[in-house]
N, CA, C and O atoms as a Tinker XYZ file with bonds, in Angstrom:
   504  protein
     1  N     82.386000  164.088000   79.277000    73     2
     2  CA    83.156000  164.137000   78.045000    64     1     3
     3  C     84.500000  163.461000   78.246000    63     2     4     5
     4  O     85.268000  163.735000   79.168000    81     3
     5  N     84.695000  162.648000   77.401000    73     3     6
     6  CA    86.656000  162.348000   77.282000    64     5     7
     7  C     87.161000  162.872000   76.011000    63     6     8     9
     8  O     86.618000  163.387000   75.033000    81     7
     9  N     88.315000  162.596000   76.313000    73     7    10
    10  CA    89.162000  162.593000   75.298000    64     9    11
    11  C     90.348000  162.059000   75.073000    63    10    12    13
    12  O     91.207000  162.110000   75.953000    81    11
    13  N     90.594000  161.455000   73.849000    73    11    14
    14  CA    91.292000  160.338000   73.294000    64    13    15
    15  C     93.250000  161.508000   73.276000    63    14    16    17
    16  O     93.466000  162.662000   72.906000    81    15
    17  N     93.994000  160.666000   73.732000    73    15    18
    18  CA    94.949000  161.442000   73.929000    64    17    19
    19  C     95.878000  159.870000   72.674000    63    18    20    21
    20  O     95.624000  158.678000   72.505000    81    19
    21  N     96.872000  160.771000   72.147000    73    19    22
    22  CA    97.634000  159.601000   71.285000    64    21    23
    23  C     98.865000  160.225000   70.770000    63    22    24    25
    24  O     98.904000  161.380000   70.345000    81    23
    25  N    100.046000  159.279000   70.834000    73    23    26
    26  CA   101.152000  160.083000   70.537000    64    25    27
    27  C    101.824000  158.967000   69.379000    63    26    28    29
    28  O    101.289000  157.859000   69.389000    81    27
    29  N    102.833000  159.153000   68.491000    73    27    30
    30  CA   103.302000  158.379000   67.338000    64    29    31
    31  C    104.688000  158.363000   68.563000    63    30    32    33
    32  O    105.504000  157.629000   68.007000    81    31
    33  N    105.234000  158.752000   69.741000    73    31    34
    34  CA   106.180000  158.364000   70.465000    64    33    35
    35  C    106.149000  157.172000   71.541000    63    34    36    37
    36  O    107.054000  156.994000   72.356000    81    35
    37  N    105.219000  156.533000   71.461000    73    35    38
    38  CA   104.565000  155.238000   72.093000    64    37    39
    39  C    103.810000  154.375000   70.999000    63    38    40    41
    40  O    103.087000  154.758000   70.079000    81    39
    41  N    104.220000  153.008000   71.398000    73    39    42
    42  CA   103.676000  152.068000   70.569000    64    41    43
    43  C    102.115000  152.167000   70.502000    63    42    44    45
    44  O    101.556000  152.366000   71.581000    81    43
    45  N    101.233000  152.042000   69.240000    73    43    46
    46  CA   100.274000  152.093000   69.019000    64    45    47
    47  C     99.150000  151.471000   69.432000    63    46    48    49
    48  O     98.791000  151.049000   68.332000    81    47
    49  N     98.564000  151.204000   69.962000    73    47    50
    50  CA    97.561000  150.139000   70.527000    64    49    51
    51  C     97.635000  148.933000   69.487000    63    50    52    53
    52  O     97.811000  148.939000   68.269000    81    51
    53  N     97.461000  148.006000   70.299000    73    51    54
    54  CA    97.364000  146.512000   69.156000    64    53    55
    55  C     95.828000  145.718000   69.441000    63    54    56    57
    56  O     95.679000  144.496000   69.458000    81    55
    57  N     94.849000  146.647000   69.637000    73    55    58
    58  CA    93.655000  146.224000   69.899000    64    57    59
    59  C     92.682000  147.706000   69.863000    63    58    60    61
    60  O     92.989000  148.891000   69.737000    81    59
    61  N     91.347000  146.974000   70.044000    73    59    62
    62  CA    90.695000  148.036000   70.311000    64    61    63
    63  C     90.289000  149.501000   71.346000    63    62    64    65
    64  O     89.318000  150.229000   71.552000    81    63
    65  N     91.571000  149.371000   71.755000    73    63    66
    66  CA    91.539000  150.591000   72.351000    64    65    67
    67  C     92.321000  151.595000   72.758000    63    66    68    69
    68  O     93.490000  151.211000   72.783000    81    67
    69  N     92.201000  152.724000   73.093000    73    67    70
    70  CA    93.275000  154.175000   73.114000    64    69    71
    71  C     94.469000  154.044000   74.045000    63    70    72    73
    72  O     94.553000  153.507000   75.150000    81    71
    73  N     95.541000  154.800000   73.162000    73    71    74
    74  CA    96.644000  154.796000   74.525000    64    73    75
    75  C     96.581000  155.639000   75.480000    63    74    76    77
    76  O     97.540000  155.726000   76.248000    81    75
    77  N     95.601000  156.336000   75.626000    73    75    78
    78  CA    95.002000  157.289000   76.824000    64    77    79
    79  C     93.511000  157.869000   76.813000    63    78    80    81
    80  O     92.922000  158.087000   75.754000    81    79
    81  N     93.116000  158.032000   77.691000    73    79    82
    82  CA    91.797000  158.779000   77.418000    64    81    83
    83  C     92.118000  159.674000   79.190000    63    82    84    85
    84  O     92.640000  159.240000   80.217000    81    83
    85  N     91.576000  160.899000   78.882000    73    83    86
    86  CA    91.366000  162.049000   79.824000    64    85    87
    87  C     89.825000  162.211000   80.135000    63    86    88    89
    88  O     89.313000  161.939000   79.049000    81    87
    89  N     89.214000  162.386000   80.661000    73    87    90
    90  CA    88.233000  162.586000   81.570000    64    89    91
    91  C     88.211000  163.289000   82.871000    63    90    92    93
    92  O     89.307000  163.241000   83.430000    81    91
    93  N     87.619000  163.701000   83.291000    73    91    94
    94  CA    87.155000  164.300000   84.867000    64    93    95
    95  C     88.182000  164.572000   85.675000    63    94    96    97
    96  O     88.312000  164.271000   86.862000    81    95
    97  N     89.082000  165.302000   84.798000    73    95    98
    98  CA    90.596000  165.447000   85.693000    64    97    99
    99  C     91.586000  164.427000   85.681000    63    98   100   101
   100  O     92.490000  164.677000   86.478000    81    99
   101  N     91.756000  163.175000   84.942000    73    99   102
   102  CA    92.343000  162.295000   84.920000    64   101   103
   103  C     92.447000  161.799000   83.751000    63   102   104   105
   104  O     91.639000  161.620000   82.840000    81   103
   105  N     93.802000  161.547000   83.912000    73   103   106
   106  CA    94.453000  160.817000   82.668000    64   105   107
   107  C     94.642000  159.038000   82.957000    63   106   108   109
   108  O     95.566000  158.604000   83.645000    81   107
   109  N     93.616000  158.159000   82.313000    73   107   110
   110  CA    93.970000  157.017000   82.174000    64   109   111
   111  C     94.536000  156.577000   80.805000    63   110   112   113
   112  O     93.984000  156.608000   79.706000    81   111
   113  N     96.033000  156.071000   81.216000    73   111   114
   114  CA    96.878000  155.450000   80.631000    64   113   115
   115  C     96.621000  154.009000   80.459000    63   114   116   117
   116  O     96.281000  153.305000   81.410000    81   115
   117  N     96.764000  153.596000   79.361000    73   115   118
   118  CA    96.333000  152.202000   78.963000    64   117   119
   119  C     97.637000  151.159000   79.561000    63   118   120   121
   120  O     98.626000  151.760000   79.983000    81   119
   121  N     97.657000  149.917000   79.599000    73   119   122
   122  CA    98.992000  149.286000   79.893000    64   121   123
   123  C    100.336000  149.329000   78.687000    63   122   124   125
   124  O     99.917000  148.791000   77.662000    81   123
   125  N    101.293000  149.638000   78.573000    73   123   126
   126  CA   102.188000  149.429000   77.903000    64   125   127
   127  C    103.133000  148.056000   78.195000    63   126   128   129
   128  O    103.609000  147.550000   79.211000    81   127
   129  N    103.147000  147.700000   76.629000    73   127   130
   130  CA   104.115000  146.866000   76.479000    64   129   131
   131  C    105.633000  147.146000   76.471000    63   130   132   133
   132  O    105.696000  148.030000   75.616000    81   131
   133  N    106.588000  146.986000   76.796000    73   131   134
   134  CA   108.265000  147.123000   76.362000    64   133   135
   135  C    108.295000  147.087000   74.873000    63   134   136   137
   136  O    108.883000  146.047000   74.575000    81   135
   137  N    108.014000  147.597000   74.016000    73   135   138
   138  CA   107.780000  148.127000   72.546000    64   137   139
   139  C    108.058000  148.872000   72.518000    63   138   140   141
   140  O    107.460000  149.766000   73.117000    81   139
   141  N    109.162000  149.111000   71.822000    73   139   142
   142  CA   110.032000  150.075000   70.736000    64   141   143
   143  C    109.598000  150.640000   70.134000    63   142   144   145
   144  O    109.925000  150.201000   69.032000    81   143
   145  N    108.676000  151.852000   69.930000    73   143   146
   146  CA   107.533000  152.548000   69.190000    64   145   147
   147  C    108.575000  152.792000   67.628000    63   146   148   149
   148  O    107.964000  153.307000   66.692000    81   147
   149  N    109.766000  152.505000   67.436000    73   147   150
   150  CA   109.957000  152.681000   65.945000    64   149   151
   151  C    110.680000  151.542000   65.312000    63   150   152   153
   152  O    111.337000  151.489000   64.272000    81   151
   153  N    110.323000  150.441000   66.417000    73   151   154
   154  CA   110.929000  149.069000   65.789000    64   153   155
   155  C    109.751000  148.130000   66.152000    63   154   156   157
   156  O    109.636000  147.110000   65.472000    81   155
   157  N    108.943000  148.338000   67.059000    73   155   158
   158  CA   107.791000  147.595000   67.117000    64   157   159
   159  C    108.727000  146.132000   68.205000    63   158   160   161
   160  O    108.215000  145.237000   68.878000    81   159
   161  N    109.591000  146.321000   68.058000    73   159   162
   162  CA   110.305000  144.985000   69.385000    64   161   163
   163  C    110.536000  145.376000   70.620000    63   162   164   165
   164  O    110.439000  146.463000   71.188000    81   163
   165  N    110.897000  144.186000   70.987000    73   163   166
   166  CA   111.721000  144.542000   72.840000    64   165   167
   167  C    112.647000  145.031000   72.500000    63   166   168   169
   168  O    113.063000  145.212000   71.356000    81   167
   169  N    113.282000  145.434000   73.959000    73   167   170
   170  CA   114.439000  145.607000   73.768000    64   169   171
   171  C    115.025000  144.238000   74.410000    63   170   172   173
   172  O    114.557000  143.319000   75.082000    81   171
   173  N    116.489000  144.623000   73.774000    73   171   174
   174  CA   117.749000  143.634000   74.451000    64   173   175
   175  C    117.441000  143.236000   75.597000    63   174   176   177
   176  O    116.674000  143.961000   76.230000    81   175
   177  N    117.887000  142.073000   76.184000    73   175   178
   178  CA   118.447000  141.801000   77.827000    64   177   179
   179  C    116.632000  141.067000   78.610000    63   178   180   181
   180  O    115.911000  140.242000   78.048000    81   179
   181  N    116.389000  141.700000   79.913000    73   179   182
   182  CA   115.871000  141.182000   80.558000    64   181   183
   183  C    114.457000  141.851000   80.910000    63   182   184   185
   184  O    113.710000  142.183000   79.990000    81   183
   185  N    114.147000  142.017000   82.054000    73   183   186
   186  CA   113.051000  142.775000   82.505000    64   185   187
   187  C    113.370000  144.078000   82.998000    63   186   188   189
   188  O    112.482000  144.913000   83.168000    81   187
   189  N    114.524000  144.305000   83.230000    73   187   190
   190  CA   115.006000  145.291000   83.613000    64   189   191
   191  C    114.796000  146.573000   82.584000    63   190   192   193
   192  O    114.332000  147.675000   82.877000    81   191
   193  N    115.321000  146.063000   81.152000    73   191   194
   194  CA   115.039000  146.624000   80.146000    64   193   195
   195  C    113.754000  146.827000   79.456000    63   194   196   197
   196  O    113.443000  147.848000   78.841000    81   195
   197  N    113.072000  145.829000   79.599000    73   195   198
   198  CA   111.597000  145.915000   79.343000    64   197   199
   199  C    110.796000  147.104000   80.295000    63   198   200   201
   200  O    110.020000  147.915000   79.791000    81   199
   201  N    111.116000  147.061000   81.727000    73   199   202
   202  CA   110.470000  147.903000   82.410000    64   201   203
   203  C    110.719000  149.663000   82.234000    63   202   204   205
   204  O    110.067000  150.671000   82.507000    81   203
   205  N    111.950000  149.381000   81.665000    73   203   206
   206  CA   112.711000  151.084000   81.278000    64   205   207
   207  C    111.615000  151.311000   79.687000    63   206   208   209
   208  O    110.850000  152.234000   79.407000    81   207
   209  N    111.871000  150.392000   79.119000    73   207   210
   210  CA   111.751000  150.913000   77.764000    64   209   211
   211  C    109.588000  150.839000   78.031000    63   210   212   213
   212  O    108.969000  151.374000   77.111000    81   211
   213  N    108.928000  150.369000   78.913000    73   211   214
   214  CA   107.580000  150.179000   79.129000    64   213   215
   215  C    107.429000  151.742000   80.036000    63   214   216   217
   216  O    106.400000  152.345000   79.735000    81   215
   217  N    107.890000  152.107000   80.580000    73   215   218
   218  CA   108.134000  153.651000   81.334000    64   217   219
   219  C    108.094000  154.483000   80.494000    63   218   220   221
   220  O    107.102000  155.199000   80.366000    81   219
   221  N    109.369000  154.607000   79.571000    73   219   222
   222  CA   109.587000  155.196000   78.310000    64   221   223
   223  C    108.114000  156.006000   77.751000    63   222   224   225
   224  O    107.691000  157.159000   77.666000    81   223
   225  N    107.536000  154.245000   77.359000    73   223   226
   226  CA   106.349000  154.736000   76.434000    64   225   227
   227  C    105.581000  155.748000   77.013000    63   226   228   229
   228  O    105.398000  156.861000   76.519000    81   227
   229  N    104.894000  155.114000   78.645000    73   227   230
   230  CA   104.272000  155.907000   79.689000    64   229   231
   231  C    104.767000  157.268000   79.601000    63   230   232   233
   232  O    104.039000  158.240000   79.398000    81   231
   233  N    106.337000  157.321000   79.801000    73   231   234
   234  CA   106.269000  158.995000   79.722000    64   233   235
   235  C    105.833000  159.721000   78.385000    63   234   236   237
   236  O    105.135000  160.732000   78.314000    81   235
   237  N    106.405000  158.976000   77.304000    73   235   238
   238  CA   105.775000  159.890000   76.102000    64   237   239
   239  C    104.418000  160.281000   75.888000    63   238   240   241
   240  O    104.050000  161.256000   75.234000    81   239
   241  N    103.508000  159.229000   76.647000    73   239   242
   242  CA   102.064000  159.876000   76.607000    64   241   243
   243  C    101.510000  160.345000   77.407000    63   242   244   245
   244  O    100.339000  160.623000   77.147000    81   243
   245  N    102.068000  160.697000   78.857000    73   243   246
   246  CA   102.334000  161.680000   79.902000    64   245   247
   247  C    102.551000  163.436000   78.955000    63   246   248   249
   248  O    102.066000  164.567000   78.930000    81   247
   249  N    103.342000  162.818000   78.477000    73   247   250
   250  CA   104.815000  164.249000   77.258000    64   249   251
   251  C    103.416000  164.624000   76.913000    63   250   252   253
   252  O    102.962000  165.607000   77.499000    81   251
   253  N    102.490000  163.862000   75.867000    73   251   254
   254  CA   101.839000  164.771000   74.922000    64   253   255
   255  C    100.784000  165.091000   75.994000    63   254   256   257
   256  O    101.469000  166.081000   76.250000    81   255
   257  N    100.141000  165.151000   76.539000    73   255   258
   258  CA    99.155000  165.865000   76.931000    64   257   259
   259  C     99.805000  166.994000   78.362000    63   258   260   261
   260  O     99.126000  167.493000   79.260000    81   259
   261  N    101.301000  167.123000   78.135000    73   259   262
   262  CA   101.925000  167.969000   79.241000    64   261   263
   263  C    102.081000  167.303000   80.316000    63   262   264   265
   264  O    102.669000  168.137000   81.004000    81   263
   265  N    101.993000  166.558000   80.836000    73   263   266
   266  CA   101.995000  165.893000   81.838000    64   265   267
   267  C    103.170000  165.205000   82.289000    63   266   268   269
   268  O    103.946000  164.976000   81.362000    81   267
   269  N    103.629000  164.721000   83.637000    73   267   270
   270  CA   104.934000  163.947000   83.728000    64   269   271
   271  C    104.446000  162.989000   84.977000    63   270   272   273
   272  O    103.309000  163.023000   85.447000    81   271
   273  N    105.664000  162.005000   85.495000    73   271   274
   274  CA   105.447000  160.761000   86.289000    64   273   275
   275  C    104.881000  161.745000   87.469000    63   274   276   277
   276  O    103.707000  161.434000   87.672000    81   275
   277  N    105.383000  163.061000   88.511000    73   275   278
   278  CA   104.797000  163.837000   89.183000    64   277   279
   279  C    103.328000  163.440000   89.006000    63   278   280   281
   280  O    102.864000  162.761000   89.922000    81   279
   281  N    102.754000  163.658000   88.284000    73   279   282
   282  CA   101.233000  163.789000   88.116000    64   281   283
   283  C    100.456000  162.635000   88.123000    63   282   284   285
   284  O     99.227000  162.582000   88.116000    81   283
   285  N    101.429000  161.511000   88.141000    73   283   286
   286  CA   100.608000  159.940000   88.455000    64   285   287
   287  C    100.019000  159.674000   90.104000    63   286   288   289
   288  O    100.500000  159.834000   91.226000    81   287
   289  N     99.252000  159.384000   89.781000    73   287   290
   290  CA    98.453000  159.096000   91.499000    64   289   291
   291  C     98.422000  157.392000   91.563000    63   290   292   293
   292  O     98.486000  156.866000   92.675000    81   291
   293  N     98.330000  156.597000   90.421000    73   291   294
   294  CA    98.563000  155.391000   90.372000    64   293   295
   295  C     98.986000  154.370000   89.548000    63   294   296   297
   296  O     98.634000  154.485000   88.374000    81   295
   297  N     99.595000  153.478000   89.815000    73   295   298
   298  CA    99.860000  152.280000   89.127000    64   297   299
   299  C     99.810000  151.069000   88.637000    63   298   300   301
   300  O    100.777000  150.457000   89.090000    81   299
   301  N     99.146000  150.360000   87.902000    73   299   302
   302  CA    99.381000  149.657000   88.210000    64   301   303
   303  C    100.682000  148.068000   87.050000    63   302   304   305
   304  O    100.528000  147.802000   85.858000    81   303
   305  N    101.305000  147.686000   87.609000    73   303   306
   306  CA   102.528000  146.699000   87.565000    64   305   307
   307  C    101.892000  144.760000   86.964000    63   306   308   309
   308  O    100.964000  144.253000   87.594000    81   307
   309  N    102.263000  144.317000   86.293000    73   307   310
   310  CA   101.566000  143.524000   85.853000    64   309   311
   311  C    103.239000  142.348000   85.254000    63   310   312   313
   312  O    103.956000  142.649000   84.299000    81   311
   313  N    103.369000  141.513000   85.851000    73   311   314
   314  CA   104.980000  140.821000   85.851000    64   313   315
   315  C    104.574000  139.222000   85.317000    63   314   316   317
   316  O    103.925000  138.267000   85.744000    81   315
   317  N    105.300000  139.537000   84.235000    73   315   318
   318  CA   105.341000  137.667000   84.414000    64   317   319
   319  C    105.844000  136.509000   85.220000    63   318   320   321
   320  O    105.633000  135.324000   84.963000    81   319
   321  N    106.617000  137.046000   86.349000    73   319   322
   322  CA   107.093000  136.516000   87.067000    64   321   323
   323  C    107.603000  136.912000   88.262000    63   322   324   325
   324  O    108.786000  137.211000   88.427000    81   323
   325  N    106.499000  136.932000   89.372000    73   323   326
   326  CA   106.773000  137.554000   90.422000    64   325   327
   327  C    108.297000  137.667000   90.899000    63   326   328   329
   328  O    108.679000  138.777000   91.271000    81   327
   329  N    109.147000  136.645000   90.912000    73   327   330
   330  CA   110.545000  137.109000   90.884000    64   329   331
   331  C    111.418000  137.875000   90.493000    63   330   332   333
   332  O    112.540000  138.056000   90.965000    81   331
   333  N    110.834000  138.438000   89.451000    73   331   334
   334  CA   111.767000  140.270000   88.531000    64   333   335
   335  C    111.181000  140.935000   89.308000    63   334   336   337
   336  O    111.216000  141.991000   88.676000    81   335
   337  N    110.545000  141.218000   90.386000    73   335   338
   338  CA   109.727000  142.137000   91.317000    64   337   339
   339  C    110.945000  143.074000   91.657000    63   338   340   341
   340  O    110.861000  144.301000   91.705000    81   339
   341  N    112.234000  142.250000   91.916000    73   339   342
   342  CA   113.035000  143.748000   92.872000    64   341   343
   343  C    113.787000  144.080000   91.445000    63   342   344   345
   344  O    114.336000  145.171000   91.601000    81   343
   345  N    114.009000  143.632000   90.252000    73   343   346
   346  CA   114.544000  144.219000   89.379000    64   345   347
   347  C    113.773000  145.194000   88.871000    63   346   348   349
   348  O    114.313000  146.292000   89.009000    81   347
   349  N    112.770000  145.233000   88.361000    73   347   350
   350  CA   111.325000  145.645000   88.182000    64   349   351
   351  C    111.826000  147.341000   89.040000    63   350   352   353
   352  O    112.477000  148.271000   88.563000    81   351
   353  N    111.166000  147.183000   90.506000    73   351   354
   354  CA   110.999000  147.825000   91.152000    64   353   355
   355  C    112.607000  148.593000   91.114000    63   354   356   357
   356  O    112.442000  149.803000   91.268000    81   355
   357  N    113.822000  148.306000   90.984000    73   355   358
   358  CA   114.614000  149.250000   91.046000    64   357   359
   359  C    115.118000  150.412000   89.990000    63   358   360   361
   360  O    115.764000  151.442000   90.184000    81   359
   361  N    114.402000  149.663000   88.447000    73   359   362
   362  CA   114.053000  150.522000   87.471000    64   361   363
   363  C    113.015000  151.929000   87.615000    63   362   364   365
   364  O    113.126000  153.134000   87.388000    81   363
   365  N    111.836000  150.897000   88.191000    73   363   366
   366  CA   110.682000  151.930000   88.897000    64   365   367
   367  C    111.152000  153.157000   89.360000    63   366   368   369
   368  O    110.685000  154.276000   89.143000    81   367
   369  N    112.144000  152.826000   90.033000    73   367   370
   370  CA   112.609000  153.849000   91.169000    64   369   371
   371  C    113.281000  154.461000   90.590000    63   370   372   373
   372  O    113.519000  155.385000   91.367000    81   371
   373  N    114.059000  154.729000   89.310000    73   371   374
   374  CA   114.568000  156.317000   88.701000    64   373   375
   375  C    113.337000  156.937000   87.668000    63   374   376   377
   376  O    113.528000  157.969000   87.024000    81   375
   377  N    111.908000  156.080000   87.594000    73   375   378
   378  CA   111.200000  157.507000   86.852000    64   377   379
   379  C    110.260000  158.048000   88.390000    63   378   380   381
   380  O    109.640000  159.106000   88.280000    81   379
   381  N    110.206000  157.417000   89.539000    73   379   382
   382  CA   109.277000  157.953000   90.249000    64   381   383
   383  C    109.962000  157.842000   91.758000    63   382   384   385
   384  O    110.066000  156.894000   92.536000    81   383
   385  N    110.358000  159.150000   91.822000    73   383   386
   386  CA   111.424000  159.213000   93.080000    64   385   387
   387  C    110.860000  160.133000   93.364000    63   386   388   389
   388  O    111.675000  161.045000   93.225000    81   387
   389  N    109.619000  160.680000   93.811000    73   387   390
   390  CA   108.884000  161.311000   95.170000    64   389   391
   391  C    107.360000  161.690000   95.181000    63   390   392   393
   392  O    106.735000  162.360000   94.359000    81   391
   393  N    107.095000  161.315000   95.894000    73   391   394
   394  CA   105.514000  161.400000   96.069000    64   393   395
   395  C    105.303000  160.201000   94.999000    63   394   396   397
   396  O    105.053000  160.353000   93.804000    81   395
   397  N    105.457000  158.977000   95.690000    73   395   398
   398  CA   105.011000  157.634000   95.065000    64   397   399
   399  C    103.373000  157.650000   94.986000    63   398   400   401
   400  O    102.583000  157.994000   95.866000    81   399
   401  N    103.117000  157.193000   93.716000    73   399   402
   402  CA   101.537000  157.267000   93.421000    64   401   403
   403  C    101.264000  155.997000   94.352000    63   402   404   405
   404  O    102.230000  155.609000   95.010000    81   403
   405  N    100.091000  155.327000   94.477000    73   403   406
   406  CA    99.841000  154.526000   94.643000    64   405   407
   407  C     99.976000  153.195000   93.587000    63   406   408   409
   408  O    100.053000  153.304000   92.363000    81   407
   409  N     99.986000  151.836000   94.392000    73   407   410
   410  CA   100.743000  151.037000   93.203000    64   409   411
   411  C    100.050000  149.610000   93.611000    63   410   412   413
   412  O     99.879000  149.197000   94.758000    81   411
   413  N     99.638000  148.854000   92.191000    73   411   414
   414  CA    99.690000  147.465000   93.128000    64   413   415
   415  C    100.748000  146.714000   91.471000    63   414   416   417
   416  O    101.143000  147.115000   90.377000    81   415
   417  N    100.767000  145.441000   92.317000    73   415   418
   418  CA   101.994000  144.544000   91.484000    64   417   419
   419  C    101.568000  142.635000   91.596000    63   418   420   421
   420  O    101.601000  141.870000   92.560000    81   419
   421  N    101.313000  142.484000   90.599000    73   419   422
   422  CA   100.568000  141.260000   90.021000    64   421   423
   423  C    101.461000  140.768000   89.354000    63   422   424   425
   424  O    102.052000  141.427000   88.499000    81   423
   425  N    101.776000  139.336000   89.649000    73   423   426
   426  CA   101.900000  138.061000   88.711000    64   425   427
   427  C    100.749000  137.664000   88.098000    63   426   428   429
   428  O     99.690000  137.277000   88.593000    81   427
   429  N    101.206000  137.860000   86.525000    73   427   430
   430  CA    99.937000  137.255000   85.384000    64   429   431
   431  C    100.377000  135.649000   84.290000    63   430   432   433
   432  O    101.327000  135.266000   83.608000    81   431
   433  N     99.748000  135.417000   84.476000    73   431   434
   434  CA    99.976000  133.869000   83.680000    64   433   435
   435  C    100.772000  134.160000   82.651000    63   434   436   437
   436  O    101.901000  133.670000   82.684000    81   435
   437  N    100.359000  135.092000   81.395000    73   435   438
   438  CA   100.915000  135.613000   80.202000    64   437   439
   439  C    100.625000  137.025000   79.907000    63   438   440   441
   440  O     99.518000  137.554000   80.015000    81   439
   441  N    101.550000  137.504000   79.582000    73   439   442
   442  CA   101.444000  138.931000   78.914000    64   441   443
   443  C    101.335000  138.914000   76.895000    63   442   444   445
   444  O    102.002000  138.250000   76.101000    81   443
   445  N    100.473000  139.700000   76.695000    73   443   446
   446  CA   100.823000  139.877000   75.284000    64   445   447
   447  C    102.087000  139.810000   74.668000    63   446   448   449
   448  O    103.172000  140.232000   75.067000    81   447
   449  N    101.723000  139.098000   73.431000    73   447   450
   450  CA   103.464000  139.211000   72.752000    64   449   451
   451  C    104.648000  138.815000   73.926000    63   450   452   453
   452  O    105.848000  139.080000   73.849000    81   451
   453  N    103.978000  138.133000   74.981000    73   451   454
   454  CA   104.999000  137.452000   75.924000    64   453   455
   455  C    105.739000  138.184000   76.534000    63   454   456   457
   456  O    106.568000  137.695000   77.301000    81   455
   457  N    105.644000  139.429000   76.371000    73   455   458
   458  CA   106.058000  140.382000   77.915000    64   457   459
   459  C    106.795000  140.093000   79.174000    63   458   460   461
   460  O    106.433000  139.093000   79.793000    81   459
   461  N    107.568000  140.659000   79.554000    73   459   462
   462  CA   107.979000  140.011000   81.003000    64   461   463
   463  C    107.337000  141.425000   81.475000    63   462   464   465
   464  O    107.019000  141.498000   82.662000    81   463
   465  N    107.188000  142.203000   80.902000    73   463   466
   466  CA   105.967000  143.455000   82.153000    64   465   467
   467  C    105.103000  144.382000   80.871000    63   466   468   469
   468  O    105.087000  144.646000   79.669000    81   467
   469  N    104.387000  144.630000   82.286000    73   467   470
   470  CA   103.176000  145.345000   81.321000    64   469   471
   471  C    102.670000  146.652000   82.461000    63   470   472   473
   472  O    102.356000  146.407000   83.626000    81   471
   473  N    102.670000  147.491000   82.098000    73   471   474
   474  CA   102.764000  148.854000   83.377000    64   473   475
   475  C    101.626000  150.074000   83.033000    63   474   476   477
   476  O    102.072000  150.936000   82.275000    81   475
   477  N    100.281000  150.260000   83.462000    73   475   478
   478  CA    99.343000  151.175000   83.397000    64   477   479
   479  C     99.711000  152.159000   84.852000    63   478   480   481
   480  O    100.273000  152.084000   85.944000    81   479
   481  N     99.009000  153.027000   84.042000    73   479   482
   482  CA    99.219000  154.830000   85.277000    64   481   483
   483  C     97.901000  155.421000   85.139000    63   482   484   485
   484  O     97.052000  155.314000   84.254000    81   483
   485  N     97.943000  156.185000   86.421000    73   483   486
   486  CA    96.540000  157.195000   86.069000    64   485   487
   487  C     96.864000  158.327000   86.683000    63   486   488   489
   488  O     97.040000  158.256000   87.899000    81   487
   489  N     97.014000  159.576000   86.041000    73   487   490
   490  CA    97.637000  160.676000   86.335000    64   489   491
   491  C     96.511000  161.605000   86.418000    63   490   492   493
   492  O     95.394000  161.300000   85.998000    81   491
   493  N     96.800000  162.799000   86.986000    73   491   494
   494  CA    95.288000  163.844000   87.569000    64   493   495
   495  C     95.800000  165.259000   86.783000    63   494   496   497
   496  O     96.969000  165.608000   86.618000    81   495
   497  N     95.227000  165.589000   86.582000    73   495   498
   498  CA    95.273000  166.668000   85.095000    64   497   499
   499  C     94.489000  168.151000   85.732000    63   498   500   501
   500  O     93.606000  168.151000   86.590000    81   499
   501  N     94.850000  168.897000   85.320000    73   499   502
   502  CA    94.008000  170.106000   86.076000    64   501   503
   503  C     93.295000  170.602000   84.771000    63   502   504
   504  O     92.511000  171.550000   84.818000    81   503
C-alpha cells in the first residue's frame, strides 16, 4: 500500500506526479524546485538562495506527515553547475547538522524552469 502525502506549503507538482508518497516505512520525497509555494518564483540572488528556499519546501512536506530533516536517510542533490557545490553544501549544512543521511551530488545539463538546484530526500517513518 502507499500513500500520497501533499501539502499547499510546498510548490505543487508541475507534472504527473506526487510531492510524496509513503510506503513500507518510507517517505519518498519527490525533487523540489526553489519555488515559492505562494508566488510560484525563485527567490532573489543565487544558488545559495535557491537551495534554502528548495529545503524549505522539503521541510514542509517532511511538516505534514510529522516528520523532520532527522528522519532523512537520503539525498539526493541535483546542481546546475558543479561549481555552486560548496555554496550549495554550506546551506545544506544548517537544515542537516547530525546524523548526515546519505547523499549523492550531480551536475545536470538543465533543471526545470532552469533551476540552479533541484534536491530529493527519503526519510524512514515508523
Amino acid at each position: 500500500m502507499k500513500e500520497i502525502i501533499n501539502t499547499k506549503k510546498a510548490p505543487g507538482a508541475i507534472g504527473p506526479y506526487s510531492q510524496a508518497v509513503k510506503a513500507n516505512g518510507f517517505v519518498f520525497i519527490s525533487g523540489q524546485l526553489p519555488l515559492n509555494p505562494e508566488t510560484g518564483e525563485f527567490p532573489e540572488g543565487g544558488v545559495k538562495e535557491q537551495t534554502r528556499q528548495s529545503l524549505k519546501n522539503l521541510q514542509a512536506i517532511l511538516e505534514a506527515d510529522n516528520l523532520s530533516f532527522s528522519d532523512v536517510v537520503r539525498t539526493g542533490v541535483f546542481l546546475k553547475n558543479m561549481e555552486d557545490f560548496a555554496a550549495m553544501n554550506e546551506v545544506y549544512g544548517e537544515f542537516f547538522t547530525e546524523k548526515f543521511p546519505a547523499r549523492v551530488c550531480v551536475e545536470v545539463a538543465r533543471l526545470p524552469k532552469d533551476a540552479r538546484v533541484e534536491i530529493e530526500v527519503t526519510a524512514v517513518c515508523e
